[in-house]
Each structure stands twice: as structure tokens, then as C-alpha cells.
C-alpha positions in Angstrom: -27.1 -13.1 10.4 -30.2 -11.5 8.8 -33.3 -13.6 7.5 -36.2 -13.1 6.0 -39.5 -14.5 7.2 -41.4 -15.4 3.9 -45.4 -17.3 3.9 -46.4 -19.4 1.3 -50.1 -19.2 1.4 -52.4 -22.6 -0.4 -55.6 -23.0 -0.2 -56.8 -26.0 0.0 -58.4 -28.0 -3.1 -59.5 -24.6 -4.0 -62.4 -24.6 -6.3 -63.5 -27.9 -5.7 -63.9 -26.4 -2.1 -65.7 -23.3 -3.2 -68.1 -25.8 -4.8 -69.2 -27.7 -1.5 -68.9 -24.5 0.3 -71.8 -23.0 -1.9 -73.7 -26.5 -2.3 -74.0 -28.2 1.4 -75.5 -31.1 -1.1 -71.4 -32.1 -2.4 -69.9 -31.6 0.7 -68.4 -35.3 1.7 -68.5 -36.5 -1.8 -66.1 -36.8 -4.9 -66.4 -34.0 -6.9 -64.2 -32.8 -10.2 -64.4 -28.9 -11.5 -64.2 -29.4 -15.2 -63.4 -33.0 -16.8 -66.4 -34.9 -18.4 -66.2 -36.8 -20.8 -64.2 -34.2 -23.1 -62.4 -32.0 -20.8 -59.8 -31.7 -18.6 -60.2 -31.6 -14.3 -59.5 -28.3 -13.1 -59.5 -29.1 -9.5 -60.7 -32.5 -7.8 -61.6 -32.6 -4.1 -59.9 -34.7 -1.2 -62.5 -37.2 -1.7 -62.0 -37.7 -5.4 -58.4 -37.3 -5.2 -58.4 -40.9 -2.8 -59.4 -41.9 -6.3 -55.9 -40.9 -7.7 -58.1 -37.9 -9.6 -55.6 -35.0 -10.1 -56.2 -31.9 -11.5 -55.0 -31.7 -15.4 -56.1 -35.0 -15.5 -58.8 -35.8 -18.7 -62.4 -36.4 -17.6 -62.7 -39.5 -19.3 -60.1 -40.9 -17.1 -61.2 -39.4 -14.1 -64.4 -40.9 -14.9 -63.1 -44.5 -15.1 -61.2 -44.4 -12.0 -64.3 -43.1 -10.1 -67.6 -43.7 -11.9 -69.7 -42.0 -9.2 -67.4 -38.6 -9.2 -69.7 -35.7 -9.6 -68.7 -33.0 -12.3 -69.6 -29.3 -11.2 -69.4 -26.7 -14.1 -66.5 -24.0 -12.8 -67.3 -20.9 -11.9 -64.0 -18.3 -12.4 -65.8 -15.6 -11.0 -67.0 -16.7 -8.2 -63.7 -17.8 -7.5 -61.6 -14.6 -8.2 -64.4 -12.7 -6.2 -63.1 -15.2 -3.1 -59.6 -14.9 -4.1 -60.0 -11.3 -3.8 -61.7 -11.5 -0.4 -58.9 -13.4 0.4 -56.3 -11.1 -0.8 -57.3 -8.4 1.1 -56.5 -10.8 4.0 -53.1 -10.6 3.0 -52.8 -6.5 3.0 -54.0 -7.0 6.6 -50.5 -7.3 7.1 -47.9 -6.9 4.7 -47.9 -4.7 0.8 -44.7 -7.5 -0.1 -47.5 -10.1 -1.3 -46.4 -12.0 -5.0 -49.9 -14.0 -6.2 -49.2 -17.3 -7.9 -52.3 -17.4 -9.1 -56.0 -17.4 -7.8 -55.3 -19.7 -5.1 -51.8 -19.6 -3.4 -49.6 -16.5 -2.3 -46.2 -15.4 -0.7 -46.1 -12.9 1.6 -43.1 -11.6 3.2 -43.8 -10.7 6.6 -40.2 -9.5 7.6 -41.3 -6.4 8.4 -45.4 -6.3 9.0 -47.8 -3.8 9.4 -49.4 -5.5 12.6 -45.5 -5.3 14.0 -45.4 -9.5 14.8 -42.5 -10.9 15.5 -43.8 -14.4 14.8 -44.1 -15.3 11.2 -45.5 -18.7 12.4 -48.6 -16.6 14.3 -48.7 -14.3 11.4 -49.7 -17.7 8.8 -52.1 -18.9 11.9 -54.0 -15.7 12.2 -54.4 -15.4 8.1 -55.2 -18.7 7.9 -58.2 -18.3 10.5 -59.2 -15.5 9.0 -59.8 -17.0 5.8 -61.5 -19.8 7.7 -63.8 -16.9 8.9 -64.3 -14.7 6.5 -65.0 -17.8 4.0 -65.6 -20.7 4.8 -62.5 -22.2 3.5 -59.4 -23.8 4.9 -56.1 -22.5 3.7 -52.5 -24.3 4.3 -49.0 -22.2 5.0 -45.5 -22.7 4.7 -42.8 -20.4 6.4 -39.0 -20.2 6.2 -36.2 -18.2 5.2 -37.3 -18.0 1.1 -39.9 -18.9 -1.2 -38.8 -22.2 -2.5 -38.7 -23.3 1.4 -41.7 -22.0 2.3 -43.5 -23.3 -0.9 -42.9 -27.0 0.1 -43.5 -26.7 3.7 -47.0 -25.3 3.0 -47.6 -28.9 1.2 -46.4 -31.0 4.4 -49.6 -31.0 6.4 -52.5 -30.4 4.1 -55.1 -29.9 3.9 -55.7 -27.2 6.9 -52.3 -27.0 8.5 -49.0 -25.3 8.4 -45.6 -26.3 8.6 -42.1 -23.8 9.8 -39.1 -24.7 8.9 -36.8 -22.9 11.1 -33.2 -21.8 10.0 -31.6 -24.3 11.9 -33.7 -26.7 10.3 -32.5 -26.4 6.8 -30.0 -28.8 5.9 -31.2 -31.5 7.7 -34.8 -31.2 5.9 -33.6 -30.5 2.8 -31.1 -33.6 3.3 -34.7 -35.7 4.1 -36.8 -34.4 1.7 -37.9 -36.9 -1.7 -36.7 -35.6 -4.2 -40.1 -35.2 -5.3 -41.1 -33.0 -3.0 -38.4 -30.2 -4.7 -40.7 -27.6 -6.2 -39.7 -27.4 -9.5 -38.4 -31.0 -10.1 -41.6 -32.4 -11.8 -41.9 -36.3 -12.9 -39.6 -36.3 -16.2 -36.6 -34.8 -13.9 -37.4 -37.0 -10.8 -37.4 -39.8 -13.1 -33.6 -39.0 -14.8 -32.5 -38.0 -11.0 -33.7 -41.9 -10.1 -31.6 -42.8 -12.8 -28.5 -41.5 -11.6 -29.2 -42.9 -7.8 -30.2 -39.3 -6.7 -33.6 -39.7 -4.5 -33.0 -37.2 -1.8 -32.1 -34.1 -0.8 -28.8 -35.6 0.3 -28.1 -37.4 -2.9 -28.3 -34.3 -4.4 -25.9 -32.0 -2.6 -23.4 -34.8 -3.1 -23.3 -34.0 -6.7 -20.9 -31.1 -7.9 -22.1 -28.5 -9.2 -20.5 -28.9 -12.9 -22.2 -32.5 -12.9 -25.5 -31.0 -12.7 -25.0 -28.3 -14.9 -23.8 -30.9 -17.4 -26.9 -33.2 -16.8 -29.9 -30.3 -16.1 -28.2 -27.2 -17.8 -29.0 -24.2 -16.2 -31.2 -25.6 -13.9 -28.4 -27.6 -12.5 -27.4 -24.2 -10.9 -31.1 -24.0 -8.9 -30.2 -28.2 -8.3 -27.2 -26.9 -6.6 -28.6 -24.0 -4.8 -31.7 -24.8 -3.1 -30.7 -28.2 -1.6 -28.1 -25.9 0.3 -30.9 -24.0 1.3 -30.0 -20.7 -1.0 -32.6 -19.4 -2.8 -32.1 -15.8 -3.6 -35.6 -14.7 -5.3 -37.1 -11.8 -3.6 -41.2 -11.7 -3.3 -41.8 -9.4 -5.9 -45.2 -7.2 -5.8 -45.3 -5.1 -8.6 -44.5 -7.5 -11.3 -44.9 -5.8 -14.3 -47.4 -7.4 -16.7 -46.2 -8.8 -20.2 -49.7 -10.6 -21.1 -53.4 -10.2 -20.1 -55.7 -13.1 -21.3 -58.6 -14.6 -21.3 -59.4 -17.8 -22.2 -62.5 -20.3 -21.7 -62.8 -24.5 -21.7 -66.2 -25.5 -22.9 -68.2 -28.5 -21.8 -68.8 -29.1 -25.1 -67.0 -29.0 -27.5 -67.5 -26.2 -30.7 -68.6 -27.9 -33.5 -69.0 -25.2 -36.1 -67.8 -21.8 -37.1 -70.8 -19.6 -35.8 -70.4 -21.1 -32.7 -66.6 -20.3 -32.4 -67.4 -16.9 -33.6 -69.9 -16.2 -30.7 -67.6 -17.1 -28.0 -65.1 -15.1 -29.5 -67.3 -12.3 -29.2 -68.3 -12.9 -25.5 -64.4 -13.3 -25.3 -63.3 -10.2 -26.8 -65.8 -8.4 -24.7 -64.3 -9.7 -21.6 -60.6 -8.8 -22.7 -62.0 -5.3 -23.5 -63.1 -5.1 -19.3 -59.9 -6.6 -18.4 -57.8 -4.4 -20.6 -59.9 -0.9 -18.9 -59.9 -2.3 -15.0 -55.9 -2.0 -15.1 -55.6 0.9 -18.1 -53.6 -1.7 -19.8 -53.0 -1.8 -24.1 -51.2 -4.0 -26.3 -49.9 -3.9 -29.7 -50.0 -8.1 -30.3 -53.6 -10.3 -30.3 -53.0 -13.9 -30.0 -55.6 -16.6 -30.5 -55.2 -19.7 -28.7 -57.3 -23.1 -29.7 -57.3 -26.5 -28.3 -58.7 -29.2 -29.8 -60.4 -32.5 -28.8 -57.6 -34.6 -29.1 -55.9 -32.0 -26.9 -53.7 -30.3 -29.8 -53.2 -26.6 -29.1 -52.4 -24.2 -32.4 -52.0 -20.5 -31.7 -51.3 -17.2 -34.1 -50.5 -14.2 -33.4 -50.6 -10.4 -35.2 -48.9 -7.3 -34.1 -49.8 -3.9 -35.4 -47.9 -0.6 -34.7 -50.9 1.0 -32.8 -52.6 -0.3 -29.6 -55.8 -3.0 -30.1 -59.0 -1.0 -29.2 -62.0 -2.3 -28.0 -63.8 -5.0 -28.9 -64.6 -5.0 -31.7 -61.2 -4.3 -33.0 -60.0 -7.8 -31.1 -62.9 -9.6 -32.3 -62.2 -8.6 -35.8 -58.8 -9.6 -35.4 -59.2 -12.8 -33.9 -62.3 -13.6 -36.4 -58.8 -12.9 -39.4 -56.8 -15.4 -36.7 -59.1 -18.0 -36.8 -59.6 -18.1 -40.6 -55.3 -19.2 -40.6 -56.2 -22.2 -38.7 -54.7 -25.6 -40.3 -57.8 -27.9 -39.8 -61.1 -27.9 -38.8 -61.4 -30.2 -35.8 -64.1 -29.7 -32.3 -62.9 -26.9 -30.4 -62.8 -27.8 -26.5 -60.5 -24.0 -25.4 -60.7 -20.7 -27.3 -58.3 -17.9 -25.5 -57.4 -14.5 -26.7 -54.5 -12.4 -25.0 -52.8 -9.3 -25.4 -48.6 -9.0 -25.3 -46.5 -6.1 -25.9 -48.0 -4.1 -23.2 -47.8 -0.3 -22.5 -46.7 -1.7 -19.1 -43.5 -2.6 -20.5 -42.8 1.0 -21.1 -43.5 1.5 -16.8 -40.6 1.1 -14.2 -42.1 0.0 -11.4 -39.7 -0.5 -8.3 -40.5 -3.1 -5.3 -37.6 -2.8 -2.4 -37.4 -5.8 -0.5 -36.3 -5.4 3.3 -34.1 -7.6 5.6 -34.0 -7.8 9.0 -32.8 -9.3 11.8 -35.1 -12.7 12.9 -35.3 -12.3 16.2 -38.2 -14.8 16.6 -38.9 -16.8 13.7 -41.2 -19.2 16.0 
């Protein structure tokens, strides 16, 4: 029987990291990216999060749970210019590498340019070259698929790495919280408590048209990945439906002048975006969150391709004007759908191979 040997790549606490990497001054202490009194946490460090600070979570809470957190400003290009560094890592040794997002990757490492036979010294190698190229730990998850691999590479952080071998499967996945299931969040886990299911194994003893009828299609995924199935290929060349860029202020936006100049700055910044990848769109959306955390978007499609900037800051300037209320603005975000990418077929083939050593 075939396998593939796929990586989950995390690093760890990632731009909370970054931020006592750069300043020796935070390292050992509490620290949130983003929060305040206003905003939201984008990343808390290993200290704070003793705290019970989570990212997502509102400053103001953060705040009361640790008064002597430290809030850093975030920095999104210092940390794409990491992420990149990082990235590159990856290439080292396979092209099949899917980005989550700035921070985490899979990588499948079935077949690899470096010709290893052990995914496991595949995840250690990357994980020291991140170490050494920058400064930063990294934690990895192999298996057999994606959804495997993704919660193995949360068992021993921060800084370590976990295999779970094909022989392994059904009695972890028998053992594991229910919880712990990537893509069961805290509403589900909650209804699964209801209905006595707190395990993998409590889980698989459920048919599959019980789950169906409980969870609806994602009954189906219930079903499948406690048996260790998970199907979804490590897909490189996505192709792109949105590019956006968006931007959480400290403090919040008050007036209309001020909304108008970051929309500006924004626009400009989509206009950069939109020529590094030669990518055009035909629909603008504005996005606004509020204070109080309300979000209100609007969108408007035209039968030509947006410009430059100046064309998308019109636009959103028209956008903005359709607003319901006037409220302090704490997010402004502009993005760009119905891409000419969607008119590209772009092919990723996806090998399998024998495992001879999946150690």
C-alpha cells in the first residue's frame, strides 16, 4: 500500500516571536501583537498565553486578565519578509508546498528534491534551518495527510515535532479529544459533548447517516477522518479568487478625512499587490469594522478591470459614502474578486509512492 508523507509546518507564536527576536528587551515577558484597549490580539506570546491570552481575543480583556502584558504595534512586513525567508526553506526540498497563511505550511515530501527517505528528518532539518537562518523555532507534524499532520504539529509545541506513523492511526485517532480534531471548533465540540461523543472513539461509533443528520455535510469529514481518510491533496498552485488588503488601527478613525487617507495609503498598496502577481479584478469590495466589532461590507462590479489607484480609491471613496451609520472605525480593507486568474488553468499533479521509511 502506497502513502504519502505530508509536513505540516507551525511556527511557533509567530509574530509575537518576531517581536522578542527583534527586541532582546521583551524576550521572557508577556507580550500581545495588536489588542489595547480597542483592538483585537493578533498573536500573544507563551508567556502571555499562561495568562489564558489567545489571539482574536479583545485587548481590553487581555488587559484585565494580565495588567502588566506589553502591547507591540504589528509589523506585517516584517513578517511576510520572514515568512518569505522561511518559504524558501521549504523549496529547499519539495515545489508541493500549500501556505496556510504567513505562518504554517504543508509540504509534501513524498517524493523530494534532496531524495530523503525520512519525512521525520526532512521536518527536523527544516525546522533547524529556520532556527538558523532566523532565529525562530518552528513546530511539525508528519503523517499520511494533511488533517493528520496538522494536529500532530500541535502535540509538542512549541519547538518540537510529532510522526504519526501509519500504524499509528486508529489508535491515535481513537485517543485524541475531540478537541484536538482540526476543524471541530468550540460550538461543534460543545453539541458532540451533548451527544456523549468526547473522543475520537466516540465518534467512529457513530454511523455515518447519524452524523450527516446532526452536522450535515460535514458529518461526511466527521466520518472520514476519525478512520484516518482524508483525501485532500497539497495543492500548490491554487488559483487566486481575492487579493486584499486590509489594516487594524490602534486607534480608532473618528472622522471622514481620516478614513479617506487610509483608504488612499490602502489603495496604493492593493495597486503593488495587484502588479507583483499581474493580477486584475472586475469587483472592489470595502470592508469596515467598527468599535463595537460590527463588520459592514459593499461591493461594486464593473465590466472592465479596476486600474490603478486611483480608480480603487475612487471607488471605495463611492463605497464608503453607502455606509449605514457613522460609528469609530477600528478595520478598513479593500479587496479585489473576480480575477483574471479565474480565466488560468493551472494544473498541480500530486505523486504517490511507496513509504518505504516513513521514520
Amino acid at each position: 500500500m502506497s502513502h504519502r508523507k505530508i509536513i505540516h509546518v507551525d511556527m511557533d507564536a509567530f509574530y509575537a516571536s518576531v517581536e522578542q527576536h527583534d527586541n532582546p528587551q521583551l524576550r521572557g515577558k508577556a507580550i500581545a501583537v495588536g489588542g489595547g484597549q480597542y483592538g483585537v490580539v493578533a498573536a500573544a506570546s507563551y508567556e502571555a498565553r499562561k495568562f489564558g491570552i489567545r489571539s482574536a481575543m479583545p485587548g481590553r480583556k487581555a488587559l484585565e486578565l494580565c495588567p502588566h502584558l506589553i502591547v507591540v504595534k504589528p509589523r506585517f512586513q516584517r513578517y511576510k519578509e520572514i515568512s518569505q525567508q522561511i518559504r524558501e526553506i521549504f523549496y529547499e526540498y519539495t515545489d508541493l508546498v500549500e501556505p496556510l497563511s504567513l505562518d504554517e505550511a504543508y509540504l509534501d515530501v513524498t517524493e523530494n528534491k534532496k531524495d530523503m527517505e525520512s519525512a521525520n528528518e526532512i521536518a527536523r532539518e527544516i525546522r533547524q534551518k529556520i532556527f538558523d537562518k532566523t532565529g525562530l523555532t518552528a513546530s511539525a507534524g508528519i503523517s499520511v495527510n494533511k488533517f493528520l499532520a496538522k494536529v500532530a504539529s500541535d502535540y509538542n509545541k512549541p519547538n518540537g515535532q510529532k510522526t504519526i506513523h501509519p500504524s499509528q492511526i486508529i489508535d491515535f485517532m481513537e485517543k485524541l479529544p475531540i478537541e484536538k480534531f482540526y476543524g471541530i471548533g468550540k460550538v461543534t465540540a460543545n453539541k458532540m459533548h451533548e451527544m456523549h461523543i468526547f473522543s475520537g472513539k466516540d465518534l467512529k461509533e457513530r454511523s455515518l447517516e447519524e452524523l450527516i443528520r446532526f452536522f450535515g455535510k460535514s458529518g461526511n469529514y466527521y466520518y472520514n477522518v476519525v478512520r484516518g481518510h482524508h483525501k485532500s491533496e497539497v495543492k500548490p498552485h491554487r488559483i487566486q479568487k481575492s487579493v486584499g488588503v486590509e489594516e487594524t488601527y490602534f486607534e480608532n478613525l473618528l472622522d471622514e478625512q481620516a478614513v479617506f487617507k487610509q483608504l488612499k495609503i490602502i489603495s496604493k498598496d492593493l495597486e503593488e499587490r495587484l502588479g507583483r502577481k499581474d493580477i486584475k479584478g472586475k469587483t472592489l469590495t470595502l470592508k469596515i469594522k467598527y468599535k463595537d466589532f460590527s463588520v459592514y461590507t459593499r461591493s461594486k462590479t464593473q465590466d472592465v478591470y479596476y486600474g490603478d489607484s486611483e480608480n480603487l480609491f475612487e471607488t471605495a471613496q463611492n463605497l464608503w459614502q453607502l455606509r449605514p451609520y457613522d460609528k469609530p472605525v477600528r478595520l478598513l480593507g479593500l479587496s479585489l474578486s473576480n480575477l483574471n486568474t479565474q480565466e488560468k488553468k493551472q494544473i498541480s499533479v500530486q505523486l504517490k509512492l511507496p513509504f518505504p521509511d516513513f521514520e
